[in-house]
C-alpha positions as CSV (number, residue, x, y, z in Angstrom):
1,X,14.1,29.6,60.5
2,X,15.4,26.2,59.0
3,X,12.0,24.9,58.1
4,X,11.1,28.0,57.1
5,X,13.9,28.0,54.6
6,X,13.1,24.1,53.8
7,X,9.7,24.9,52.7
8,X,11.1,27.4,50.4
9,X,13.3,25.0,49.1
10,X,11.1,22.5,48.3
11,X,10.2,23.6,45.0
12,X,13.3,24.1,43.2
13,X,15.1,21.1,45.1
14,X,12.6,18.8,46.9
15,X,12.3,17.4,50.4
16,X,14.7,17.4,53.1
17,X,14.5,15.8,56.6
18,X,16.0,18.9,58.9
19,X,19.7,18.0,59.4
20,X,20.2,16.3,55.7
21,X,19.2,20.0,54.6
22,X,21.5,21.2,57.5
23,X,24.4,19.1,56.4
24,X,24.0,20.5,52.9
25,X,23.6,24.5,54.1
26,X,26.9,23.4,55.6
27,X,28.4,22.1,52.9
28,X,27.3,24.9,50.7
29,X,28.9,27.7,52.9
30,X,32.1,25.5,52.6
31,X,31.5,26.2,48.9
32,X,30.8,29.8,49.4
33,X,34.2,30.2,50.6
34,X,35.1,28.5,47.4
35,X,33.5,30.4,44.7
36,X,34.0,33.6,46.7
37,X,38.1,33.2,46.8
38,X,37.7,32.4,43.1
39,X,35.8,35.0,41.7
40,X,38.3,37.5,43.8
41,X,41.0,36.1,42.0
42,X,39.8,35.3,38.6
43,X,39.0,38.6,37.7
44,X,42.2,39.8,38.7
45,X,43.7,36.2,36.6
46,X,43.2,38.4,33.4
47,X,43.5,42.0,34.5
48,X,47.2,41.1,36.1
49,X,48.4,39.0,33.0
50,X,47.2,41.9,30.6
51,X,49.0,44.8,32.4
52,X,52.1,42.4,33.4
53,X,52.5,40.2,30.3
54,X,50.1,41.4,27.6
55,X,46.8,40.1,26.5
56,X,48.0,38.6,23.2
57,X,49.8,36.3,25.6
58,X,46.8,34.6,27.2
59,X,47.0,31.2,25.2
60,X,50.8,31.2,26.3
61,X,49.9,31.4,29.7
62,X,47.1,28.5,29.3
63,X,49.9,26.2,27.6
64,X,52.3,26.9,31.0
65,X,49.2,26.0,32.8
66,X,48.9,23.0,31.4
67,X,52.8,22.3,31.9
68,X,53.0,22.8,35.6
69,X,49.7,21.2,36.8
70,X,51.1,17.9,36.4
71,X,53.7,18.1,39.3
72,X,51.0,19.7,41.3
73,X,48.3,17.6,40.9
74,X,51.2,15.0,42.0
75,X,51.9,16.6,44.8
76,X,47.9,16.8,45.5
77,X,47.1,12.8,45.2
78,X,50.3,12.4,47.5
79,X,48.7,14.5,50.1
80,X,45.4,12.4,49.9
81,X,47.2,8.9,49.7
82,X,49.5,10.3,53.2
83,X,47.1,11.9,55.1
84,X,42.8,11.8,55.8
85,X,40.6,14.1,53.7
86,X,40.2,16.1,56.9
87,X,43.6,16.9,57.2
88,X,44.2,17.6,53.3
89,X,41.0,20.0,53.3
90,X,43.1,22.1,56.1
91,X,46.6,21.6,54.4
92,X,45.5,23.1,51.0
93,X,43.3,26.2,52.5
94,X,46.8,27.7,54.4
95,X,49.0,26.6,51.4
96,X,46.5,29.0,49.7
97,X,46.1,31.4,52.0
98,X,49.6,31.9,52.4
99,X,50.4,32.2,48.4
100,X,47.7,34.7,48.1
101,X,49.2,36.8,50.6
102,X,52.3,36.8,48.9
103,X,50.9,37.3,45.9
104,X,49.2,40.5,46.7
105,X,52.6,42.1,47.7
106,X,53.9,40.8,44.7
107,X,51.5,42.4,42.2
108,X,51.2,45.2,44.4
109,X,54.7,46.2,43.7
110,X,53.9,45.6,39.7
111,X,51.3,47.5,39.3
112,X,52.4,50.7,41.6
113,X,55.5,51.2,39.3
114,X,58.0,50.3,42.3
115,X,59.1,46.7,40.2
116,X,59.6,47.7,36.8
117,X,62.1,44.7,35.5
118,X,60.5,43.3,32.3
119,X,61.5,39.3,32.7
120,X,60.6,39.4,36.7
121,X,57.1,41.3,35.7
122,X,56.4,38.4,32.6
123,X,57.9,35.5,35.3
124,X,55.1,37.0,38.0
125,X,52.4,37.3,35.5
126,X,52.9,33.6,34.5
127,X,53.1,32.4,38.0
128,X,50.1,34.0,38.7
129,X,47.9,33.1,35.8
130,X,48.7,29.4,36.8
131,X,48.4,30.0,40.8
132,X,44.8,30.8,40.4
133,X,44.1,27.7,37.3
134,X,45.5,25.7,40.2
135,X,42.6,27.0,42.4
136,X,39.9,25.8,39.9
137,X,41.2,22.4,39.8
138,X,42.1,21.3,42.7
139,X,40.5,23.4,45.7
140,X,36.9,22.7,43.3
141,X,38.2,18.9,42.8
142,X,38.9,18.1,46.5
143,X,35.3,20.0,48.0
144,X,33.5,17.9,45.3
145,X,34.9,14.9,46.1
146,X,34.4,15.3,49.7
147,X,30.7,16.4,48.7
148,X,30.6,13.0,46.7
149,X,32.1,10.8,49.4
150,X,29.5,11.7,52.0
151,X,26.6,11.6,50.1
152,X,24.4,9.1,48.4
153,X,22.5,9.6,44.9
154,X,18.8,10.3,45.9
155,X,19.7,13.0,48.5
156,X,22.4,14.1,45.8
157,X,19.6,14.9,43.6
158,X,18.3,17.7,46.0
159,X,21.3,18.7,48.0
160,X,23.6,19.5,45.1
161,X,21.8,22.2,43.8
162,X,21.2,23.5,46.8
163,X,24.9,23.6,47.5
164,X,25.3,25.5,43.9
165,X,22.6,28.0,45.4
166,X,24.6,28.7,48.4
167,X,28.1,28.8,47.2
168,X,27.1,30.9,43.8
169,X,25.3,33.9,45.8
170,X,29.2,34.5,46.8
171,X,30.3,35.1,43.3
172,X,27.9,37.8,42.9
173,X,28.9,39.2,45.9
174,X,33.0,38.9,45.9
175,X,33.8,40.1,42.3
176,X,32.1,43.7,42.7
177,X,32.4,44.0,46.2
178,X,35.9,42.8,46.5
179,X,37.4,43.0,43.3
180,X,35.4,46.2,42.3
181,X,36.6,48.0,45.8
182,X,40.1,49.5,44.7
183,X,38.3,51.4,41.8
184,X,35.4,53.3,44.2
185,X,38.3,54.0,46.7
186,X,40.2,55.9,44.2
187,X,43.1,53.3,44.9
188,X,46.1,52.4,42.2
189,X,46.5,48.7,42.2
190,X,44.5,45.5,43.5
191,X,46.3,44.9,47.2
192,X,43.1,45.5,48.9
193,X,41.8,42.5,47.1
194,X,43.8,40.2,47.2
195,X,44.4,40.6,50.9
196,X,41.2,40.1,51.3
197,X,41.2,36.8,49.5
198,X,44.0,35.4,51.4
199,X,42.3,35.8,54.7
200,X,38.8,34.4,53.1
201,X,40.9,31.1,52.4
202,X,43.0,30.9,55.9
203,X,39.0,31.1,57.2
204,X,37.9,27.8,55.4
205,X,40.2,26.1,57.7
206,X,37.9,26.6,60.4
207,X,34.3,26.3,58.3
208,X,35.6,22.7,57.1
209,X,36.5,21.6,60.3
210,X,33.2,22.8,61.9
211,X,31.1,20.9,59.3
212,X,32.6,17.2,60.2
213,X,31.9,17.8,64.0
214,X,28.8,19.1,63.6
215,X,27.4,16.8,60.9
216,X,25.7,13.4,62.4
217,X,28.0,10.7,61.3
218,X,25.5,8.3,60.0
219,X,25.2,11.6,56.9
220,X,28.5,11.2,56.1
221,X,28.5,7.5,54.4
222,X,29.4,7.2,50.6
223,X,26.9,5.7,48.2
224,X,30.2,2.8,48.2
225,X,28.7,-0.7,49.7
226,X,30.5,-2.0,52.7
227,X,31.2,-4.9,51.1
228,X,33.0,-2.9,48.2
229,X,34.8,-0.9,50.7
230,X,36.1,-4.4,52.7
231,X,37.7,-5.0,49.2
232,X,38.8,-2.3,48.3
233,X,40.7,-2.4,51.9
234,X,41.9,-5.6,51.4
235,X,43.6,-5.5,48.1
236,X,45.3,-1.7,49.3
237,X,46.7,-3.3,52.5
238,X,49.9,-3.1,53.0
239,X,50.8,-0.8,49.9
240,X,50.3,3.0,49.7
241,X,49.2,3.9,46.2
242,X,51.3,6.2,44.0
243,X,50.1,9.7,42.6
244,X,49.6,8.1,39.1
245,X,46.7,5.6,40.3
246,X,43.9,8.0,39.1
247,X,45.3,8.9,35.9
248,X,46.0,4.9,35.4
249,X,42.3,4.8,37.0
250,X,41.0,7.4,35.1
251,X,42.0,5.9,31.4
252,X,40.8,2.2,32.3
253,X,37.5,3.1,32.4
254,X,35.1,4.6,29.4
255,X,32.4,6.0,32.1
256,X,35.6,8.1,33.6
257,X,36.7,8.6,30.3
258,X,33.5,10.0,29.1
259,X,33.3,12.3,31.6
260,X,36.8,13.8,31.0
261,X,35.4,14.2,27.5
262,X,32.2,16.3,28.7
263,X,34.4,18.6,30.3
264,X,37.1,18.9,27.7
265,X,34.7,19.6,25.4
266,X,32.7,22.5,27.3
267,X,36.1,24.0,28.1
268,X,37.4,23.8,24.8
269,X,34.7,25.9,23.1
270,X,34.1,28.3,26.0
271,X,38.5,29.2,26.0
272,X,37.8,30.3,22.8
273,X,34.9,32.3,23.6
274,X,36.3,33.6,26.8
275,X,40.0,34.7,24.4
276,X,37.8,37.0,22.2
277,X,36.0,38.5,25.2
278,X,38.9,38.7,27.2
279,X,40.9,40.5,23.9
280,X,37.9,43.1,23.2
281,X,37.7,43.5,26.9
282,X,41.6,44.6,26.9
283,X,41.5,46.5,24.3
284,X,38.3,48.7,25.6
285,X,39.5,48.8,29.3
286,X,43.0,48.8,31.2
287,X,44.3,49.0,34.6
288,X,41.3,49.2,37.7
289,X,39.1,50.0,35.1
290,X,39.7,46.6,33.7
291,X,39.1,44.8,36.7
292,X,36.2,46.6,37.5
293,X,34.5,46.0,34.3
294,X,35.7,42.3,34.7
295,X,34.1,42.3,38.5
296,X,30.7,43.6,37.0
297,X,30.9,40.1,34.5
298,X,31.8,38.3,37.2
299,X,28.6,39.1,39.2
300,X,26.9,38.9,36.3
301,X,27.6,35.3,35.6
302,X,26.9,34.2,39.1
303,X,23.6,36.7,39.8
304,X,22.0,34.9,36.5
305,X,22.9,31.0,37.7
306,X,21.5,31.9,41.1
307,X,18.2,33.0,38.9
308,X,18.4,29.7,37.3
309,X,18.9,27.7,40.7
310,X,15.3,29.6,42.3
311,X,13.6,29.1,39.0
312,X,14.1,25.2,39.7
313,X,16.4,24.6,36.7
314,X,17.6,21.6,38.8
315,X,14.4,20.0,38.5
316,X,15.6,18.8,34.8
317,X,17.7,16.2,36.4
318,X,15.1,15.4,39.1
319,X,12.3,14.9,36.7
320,X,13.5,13.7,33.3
321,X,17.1,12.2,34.4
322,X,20.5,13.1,34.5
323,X,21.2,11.8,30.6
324,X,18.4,14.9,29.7
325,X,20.3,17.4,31.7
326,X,23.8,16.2,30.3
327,X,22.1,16.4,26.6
328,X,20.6,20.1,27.3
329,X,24.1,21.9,27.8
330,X,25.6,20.9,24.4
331,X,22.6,21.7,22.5
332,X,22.3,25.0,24.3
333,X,26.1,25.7,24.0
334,X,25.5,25.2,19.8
335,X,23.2,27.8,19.9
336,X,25.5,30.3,21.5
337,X,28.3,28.9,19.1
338,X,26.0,30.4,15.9
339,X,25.4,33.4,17.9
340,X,29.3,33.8,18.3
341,X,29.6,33.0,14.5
342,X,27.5,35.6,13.5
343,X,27.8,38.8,16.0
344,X,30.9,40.8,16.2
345,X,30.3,43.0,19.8
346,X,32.0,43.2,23.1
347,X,28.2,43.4,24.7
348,X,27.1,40.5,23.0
349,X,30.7,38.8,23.9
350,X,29.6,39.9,27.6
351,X,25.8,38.4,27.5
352,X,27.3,35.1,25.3
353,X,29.9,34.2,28.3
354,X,27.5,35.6,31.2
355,X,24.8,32.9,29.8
356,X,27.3,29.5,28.9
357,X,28.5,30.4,32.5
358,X,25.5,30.4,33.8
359,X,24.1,27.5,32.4
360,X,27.3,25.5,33.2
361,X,26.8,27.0,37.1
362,X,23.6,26.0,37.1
363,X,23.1,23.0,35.3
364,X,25.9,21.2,33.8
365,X,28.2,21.3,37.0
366,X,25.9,19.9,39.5
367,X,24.7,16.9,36.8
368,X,28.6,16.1,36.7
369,X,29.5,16.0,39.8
370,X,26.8,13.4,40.4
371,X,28.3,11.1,37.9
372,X,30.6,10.3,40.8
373,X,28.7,9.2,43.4
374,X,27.9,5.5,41.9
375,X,32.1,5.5,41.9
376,X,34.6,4.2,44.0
377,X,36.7,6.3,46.6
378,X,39.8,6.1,44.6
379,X,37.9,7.6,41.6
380,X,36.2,10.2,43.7
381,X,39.0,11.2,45.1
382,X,42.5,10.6,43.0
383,X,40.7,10.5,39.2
384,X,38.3,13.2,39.7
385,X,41.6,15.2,40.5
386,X,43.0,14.4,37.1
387,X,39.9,14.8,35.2
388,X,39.0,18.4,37.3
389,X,42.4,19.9,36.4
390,X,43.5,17.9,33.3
391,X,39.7,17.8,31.2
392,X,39.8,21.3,31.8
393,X,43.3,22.4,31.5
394,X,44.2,20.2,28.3
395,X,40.5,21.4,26.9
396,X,42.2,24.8,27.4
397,X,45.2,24.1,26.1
398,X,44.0,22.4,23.1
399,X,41.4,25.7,22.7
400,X,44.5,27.7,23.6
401,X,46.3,26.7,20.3
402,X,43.5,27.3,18.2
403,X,43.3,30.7,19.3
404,X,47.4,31.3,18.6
405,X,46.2,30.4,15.1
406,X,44.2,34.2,14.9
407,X,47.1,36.5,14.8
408,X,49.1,34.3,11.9
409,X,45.9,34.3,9.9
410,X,45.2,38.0,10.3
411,X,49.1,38.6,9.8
412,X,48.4,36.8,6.4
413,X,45.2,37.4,5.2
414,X,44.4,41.0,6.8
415,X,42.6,42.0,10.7
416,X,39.1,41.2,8.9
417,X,40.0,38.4,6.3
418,X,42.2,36.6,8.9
419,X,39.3,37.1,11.7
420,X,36.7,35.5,9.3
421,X,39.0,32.5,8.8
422,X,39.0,31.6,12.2
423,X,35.5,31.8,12.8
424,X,35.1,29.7,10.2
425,X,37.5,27.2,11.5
426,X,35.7,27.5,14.8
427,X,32.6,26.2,13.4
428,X,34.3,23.4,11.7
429,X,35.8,22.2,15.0
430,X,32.2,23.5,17.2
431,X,30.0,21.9,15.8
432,X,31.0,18.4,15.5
433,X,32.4,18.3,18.9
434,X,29.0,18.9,20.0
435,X,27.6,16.0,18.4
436,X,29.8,14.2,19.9
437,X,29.2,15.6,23.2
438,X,25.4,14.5,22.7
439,X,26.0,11.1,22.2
440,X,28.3,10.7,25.3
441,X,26.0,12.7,27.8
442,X,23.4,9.8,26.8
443,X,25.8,7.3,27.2
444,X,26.7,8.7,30.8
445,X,23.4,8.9,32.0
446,X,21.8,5.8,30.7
447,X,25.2,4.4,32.7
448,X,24.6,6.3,35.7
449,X,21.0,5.4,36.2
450,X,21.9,1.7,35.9
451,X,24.2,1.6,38.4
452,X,22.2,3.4,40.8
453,X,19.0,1.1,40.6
454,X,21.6,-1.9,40.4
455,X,23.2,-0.2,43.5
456,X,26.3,-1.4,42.0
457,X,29.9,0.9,41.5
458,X,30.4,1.9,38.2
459,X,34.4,1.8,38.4
């Protein structure tokens, strides 16, 4: 059955031997557990915050995001610099699991009428709306970097992708099946769900632990030399590094520095996207119905990367480079930004989003993550935290405020006059920030490829 599935494979990835393409099918069913969890609760992100806080609200909630990730990416590096990866990869799943749990009795009580308190409902919506930002950064931060830390660049090439493949199918799956379940059972409020969730994160516990005893241990050896790692060793002796060593980590070096900007910049103009779906969304749907429409995207978005993934879209980077595939996403993502300029409709909102997800899915992810293999441990591990939930979450922020700029302009200038200043601004901002993006994605992969053929550590 495995070298049946190999031989399938080959196209859109290239070659395995048999237990490098096992190690990777076990790495990406780590990963399904991943997406899955996050595409139950990301959905439910929105739908909670709009019936608990109000939709107008969203860019608030981004801003307090932004606030409280610092302590708990601190809190995060602590973890990594106290205890081994294995142990923080079970730590994080049960502080999850737990939370979620909670959670669901929580909103459960919210959105069944029982809690009715005004400041409690807006203190829970916040909470919540940054519980499950908190699962994009870091619970995607530390698989990746555990994914980067046991694997070298060539197999990379192949085995990423196929890891997207894997771990994507679940987010066409979990949003309508989970998510979409409450509505087709005729039930009230989303406790079904996110009880659900919480016992698909208490299970990756087990599925983590089961891929570092069953995985040969000669496949679990970073691209790092040894001779970098007997350094590296030797000057960390003795002294436990702080939580601040991959932010200090992260801004000495233009290659890490570049990549924060890649992802600040995608975020950026997809938050503001994502607002004006999220706001025509609200204002068409409410309640189940909301999440149900919100589940359908949700598959949507993950059913079209998986298309990409078995059309061999990953054979960009494996053919023309890693600097083509970086260079690909930005001019693509202009072309959605005239398309967002120009048409004023929830379904176009909806194929727009479904489409820069995708590509992002499909393409840009995997091409980043690669970008840390030719890095060292500490920037694996401690300043791909910072840039996971800070390139993102700042990106957010910063796209955040733009959008609080669209009710004082409509409050001024009229709901149509104020609308059209702020698409105008949008291009102002878009557009250059993609030419920016450009020249940085060539930069990173002309970088990348050197240090590979050098076999040398970038940083």
């Amino acid at each position: 059955m495995i070298k049946l599935f190999m031989k399938l494979c080959k196209f859109n990835f290239g070659e395995f031997e048999e237990q490098e393409f096992r190690k990777f099918l076990r790495l990406g069913f780590i990963y399904f557990m991943v997406v899955g969890i996050y595409w139950v609760m990301r959905p439910l992100k929105d739908t909670v915050f709009i019936q608990l806080v109000g939709g107008i609200y969203i860019p608030y909630a981004k801003t307090v995001s932004v606030c409280l990730m610092i302590p708990f990416i601190a809190i995060y590096t602590k973890l990594l610099s106290i205890y081994p990866r294995e142990k923080v990869t079970t730590i994080i799943p049960i502080f999850y699991g737990v939370s979620i749990l909670v959670f669901a009795c929580l909103i459960h009580l919210c959105q069944a009428g029982i809690y009715t308190e005004t400041i409690g409902r807006t203190i829970i919506g916040y909470i919540w709306y940054f519980f499950v930002e908190s699962w994009a950064s870091v619970v995607f931060a530390m698989f990746w970097a555990m994914c980067t830390d046991v694997t070298d660049p060539k197999t990379a090439k192949r085995g990423f992708p196929l890891i997207y493949l894997v771990g994507q199918t679940a987010g066409i799956i979990t949003p309508y099946g989970i998510v979409g379940m409450p509505k087709r059972l005729g039930l009230e409020t989303d406790f079904l769900s996110l009880i659900i969730g919480g016992i698909l994160a208490f299970s990756m516990v087990y599925i983590t632990k089961y891929f570092f005893k069953a995985t040969p241990k000669e496949l679990l050896v970073a691209f790092e030399s040894e001779e970098d790692k007997k350094k590296a060793s030797k000057e960390s002796k003795g002294k436990k590094p702080g939580f601040m060593e991959g932010l200090k980590l992260l801004f000495s070096h233009k290659y890490l520095i570049s990549i924060f900007s890649v992802i600040l910049m995608f975020e950026l103009l997809t938050t503001i996207f994502d607002f004006n779906f999220k706001m025509a969304a609200g204002e068409t749907y409410s309640g189940t119905d909301l999440s149900h429409y919100l589940s359908i995207f949700s598959s949507c978005v993950n059913t079209i990367t998986v298309g990409f993934l078995l059309l061999g879209v990953s054979n960009i980077t494996r053919f023309l480079g890693i600097g083509t595939a970086l260079v690909c996403v930005p001019i693509l993502l202009g072309c959605s930004l005239f398309g967002f300029l120009a048409v004023d409709s929830l379904s176009f909102l909806f194929v727009l989003m479904v489409g820069s997800k995708a590509v992002h899915y499909a393409l840009n992810n995997p091409t980043l993550k690669q970008l840390y293999i030719p890095t060292s441990e500490s920037a694996r591990f401690k300043a791909q935290a910072w840039i996971e939930a800070f390139g993102g979450r700042i990106a957010k922020e910063v796209g955040s405020i733009f959008n609080m700029t669209l009710q004082p302009l409509q409050s001024v200038y009229g709901i149509v006059a104020g609308k059209a200043h702020y698409l105008t601004l949008t291009g102002v901002v878009g557009y250059p920030l993609i030419a920016i993006w450009i020249v940085m994605g060539i930069y990173l992969g002309r970088t990348w490829k050197k240090a590979v053929n050098e076999k040398k550590v970038v940083c």
